[in-house]
N, C-alpha and C positions, 0 to 999 in steps of 0.2 A: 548702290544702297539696297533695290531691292534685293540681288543676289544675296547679300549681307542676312536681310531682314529674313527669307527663306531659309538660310542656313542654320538660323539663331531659333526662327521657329520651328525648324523640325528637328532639331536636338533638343528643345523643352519639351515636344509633345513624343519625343523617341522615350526620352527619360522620366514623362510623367507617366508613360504608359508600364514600361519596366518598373518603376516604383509603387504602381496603383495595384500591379501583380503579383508584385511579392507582397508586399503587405495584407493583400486580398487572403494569400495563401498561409501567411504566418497566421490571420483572424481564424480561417478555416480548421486549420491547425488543432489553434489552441479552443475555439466549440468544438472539436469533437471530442476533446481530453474532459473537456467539462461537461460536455451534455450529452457523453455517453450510455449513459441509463435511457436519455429520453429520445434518444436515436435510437438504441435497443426496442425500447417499449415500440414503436413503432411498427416493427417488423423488421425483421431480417433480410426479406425477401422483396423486389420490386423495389422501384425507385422513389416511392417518399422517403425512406431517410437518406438519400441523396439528395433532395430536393429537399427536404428541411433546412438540411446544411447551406444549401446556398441559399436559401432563402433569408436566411440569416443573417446574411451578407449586408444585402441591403437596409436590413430591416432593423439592425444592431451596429453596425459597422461605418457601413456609406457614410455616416455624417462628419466622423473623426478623420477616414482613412483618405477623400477626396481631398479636401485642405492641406493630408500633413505630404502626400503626392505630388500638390502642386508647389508646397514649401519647399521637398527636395528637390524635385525639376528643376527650379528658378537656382537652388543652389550648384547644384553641380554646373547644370548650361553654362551657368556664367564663372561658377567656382575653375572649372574642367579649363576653359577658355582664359581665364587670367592665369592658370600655371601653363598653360602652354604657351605663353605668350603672344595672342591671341589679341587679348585689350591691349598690350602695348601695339602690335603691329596696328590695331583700329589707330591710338591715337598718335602712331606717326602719319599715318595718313589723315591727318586730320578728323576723326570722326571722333566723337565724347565717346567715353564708354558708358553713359547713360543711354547714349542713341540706340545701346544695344539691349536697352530694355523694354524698348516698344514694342517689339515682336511677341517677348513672354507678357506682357500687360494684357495686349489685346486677347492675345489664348487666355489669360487665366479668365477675361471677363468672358470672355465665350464660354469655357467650362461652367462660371458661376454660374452662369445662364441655364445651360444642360443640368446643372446640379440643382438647380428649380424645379425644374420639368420631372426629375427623376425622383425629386423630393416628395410631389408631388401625385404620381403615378406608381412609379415603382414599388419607391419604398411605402407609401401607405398600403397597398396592395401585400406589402412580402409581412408586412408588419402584420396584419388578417390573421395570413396563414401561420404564422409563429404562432401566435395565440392561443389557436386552435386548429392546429394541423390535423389533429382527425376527423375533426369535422369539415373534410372538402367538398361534402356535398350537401353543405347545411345551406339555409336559401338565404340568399342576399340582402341585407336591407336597405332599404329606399330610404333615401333623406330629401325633405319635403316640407317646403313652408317651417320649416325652422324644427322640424324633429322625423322621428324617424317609425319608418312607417314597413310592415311583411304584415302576411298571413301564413297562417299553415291550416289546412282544411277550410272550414267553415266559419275561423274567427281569425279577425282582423285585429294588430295591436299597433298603437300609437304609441311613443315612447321620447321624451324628452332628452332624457339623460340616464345611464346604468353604470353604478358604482359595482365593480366584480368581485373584489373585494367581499365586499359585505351583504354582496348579492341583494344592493339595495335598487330600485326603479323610483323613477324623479318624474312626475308629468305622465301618469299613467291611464292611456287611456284605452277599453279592452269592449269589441264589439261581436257581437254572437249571432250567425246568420243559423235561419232552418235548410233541411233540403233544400228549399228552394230558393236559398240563398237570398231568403228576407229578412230584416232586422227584425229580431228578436227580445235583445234584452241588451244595454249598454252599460258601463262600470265606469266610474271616472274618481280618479286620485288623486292627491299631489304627489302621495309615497305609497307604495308596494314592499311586500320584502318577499322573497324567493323560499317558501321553506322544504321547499321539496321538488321532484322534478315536475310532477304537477298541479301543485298548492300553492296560490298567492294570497298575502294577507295585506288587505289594503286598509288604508287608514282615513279616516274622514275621506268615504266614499259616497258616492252620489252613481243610486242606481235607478235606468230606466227602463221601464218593461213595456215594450211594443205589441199590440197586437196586430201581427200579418194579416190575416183576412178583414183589419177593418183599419185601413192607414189614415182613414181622418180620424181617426178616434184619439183623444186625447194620452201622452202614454203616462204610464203610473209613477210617479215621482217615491224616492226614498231615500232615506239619506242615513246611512249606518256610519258611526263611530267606527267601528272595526269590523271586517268579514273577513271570512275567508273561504274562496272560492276556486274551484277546478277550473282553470282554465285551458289545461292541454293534454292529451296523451300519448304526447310525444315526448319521452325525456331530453333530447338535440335540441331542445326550444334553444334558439341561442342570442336569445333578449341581452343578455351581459355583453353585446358586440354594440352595441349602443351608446357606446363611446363616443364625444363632441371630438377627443383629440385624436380620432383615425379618422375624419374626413378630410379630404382634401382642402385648401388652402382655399377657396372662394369657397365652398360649403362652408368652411369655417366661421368665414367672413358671417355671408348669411344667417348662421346659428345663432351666433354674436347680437347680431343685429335683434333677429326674435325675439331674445331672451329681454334685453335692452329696453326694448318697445314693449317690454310687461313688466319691467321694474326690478329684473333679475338681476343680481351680482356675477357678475361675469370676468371680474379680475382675472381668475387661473387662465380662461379661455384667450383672456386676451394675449395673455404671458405667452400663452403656447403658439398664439399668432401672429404674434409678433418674433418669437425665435422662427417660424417658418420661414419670414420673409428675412430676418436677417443670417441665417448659416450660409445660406448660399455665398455670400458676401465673404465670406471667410475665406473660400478660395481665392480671389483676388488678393485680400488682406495679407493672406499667410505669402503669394507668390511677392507681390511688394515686400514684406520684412525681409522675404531672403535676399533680394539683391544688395544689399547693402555690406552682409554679411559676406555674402559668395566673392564681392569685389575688394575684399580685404585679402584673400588668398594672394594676390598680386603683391602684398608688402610681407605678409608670412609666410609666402614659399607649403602653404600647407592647409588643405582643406579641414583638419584636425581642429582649429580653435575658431573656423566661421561655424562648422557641423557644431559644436557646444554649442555656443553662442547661439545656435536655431535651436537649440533642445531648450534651454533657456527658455529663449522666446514664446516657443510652443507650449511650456509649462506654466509660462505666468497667463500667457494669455488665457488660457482653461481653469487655470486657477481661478481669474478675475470673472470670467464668464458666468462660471458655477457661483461665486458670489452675487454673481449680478441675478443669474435665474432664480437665486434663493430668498433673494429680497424681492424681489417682481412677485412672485407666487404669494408670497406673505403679505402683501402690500407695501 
């Protein structure tokens, strides 16, 4: 049996690999056909728009292309194996030909596993750089007690949530050191709006004015309906990466939780925390629906109507999915 079990698993992981590759390569493919212009703008020369493209991969792709990999794997191994007859010689020797699905089970749950991890790392990482691939050398932001926190020179910003969109900031809070990098003067919002590369207009702001040379001294309290104030001169400010649904999968958690414990509505957030924790699962799911279908090729003589039959499958299931994530986001 183990001999068996070996055989069975490394024609699933022979064939998930050849399938994760070409599908990788048809994805590659057809982004360049489409995002020709934005591979253009990049530059011609040096490896970003090489590195675009594959970034893409992960960061667009990965979530469809690992599932629909381990759907054909499980199909063929075992489709491939019942026209060779293959399940018949298992079960004259007595073995089920379910026995011969233990092998591809355990890889698929090992994958879903790895498809965590990469969910996780990878792809939230590649997912960055699509965004804003020309900015690879903009600074990193820190997520931190439930929001998100850089500097650039001499002022420090706090930042909840950013809509890119509409270039709008949620939880706005913006600190101004001098030289010598003393608190100077503090700005605190619930909303921001972006009008310029360096003009923010804050809305029911609450401002504090410190005086450095005299830190017990009480600071000046003021509270403006609407300002608008310079806050950077740097155009690359890149506050709009302030995004809850690019952190990782326990950052998320944590965000969650912050917002939660101040009475915030966090349904979307939860949506999207919840599909983290379940895609990965998909891979197992999709490698399960195919045996069923792969081990009908033993009465059709033809891998032709179990392959529908997973198209099928594969269709309803994302079908249902997309309904499901559409009513989750809405409540």
């Amino acid at each position: 049996m183990r001999i068996l079990s070996r055989y069975v698993l490394v024609r699933f992981l022979v064939w998930f690999g050849t399938c994760f590759a070409l599908l990788c390569g048809i994805a590659a493919s057809a982004d360049l056909l489409i995002e020709f212009e934005r591979i253009r703008d990049l530059g011609g020369e040096g490896v970003q728009p090489l590195v675009y493209l594959l970034m893409r991969l992960p960061a667009m792709h990965f979530g469809y292309l690992i599932p629909i990999a381990a759907f054909a794997a499980a199909l063929f191994t075992l489709g491939t194996a019942a026209l060779g007859l293959e399940v018949v010689a298992a079960k004259a020797g007595g073995i089920s030909p379910y026995r011969l699905m233990i092998p591809i089970l355990v890889a698929a749950a090992v994958l879903s596993a790895l498809t965590y991890v990469v969910n996780d790392t990878l792809v939230v990482r590649a997912t960055h750089y699509v965004e804003r691939p020309e900015d690879g050398d903009a600074p990193d932001i820190v997520f931190r007690g439930g929001s998100f926190w850089y500097h650039r020179g001499r002022t420090i910003y706090n930042i909840r949530r950013a809509d890119a969109q509409t270039g709008t900031l949620y939880g706005v809070s913006v600190y101004e050191r001098d030289l010598a990098y003393r608190l100077v003067r503090s700005v605190h919002a619930k909303r921001a709006e972006i009008e310029g590369p360096d003009a923010w207009r804050f809305h029911d702001a609450l401002v504090r004015t410190f005086d450095p040379d005299s830190p017990g001294r009480t600071p000046r309290f003021e509270r403006e309906r609407e300002i608008v104030l310079t806050v950077a001169d740097d155009p690359d400010l890149g506050v709009l990466e302030a995004d809850p649904a690019m952190l990782s999968t326990g950052d998320l958690y944590r965000y969650i939780r912050a917002r939660e414990s101040e009475g915030e509505n966090t349904r979307l957030f939860r949506a999207i925390f919840q599909e983290r924790l379940a895609a990965p699962l998909s891979v197992f799911l999709f490698a399960l629906l195919a045996i069923p279908s792969a081990l009908r090729a033993e009465r059709t003589r033809s891998l032709a109507t179990p392959a529908l039959q997973g198209v099928a499958i594969l269709v309803g299931f994302w079908f249902a999915d997309g309904i499901a994530q559409m009513v989750s986001s809405r409540g």
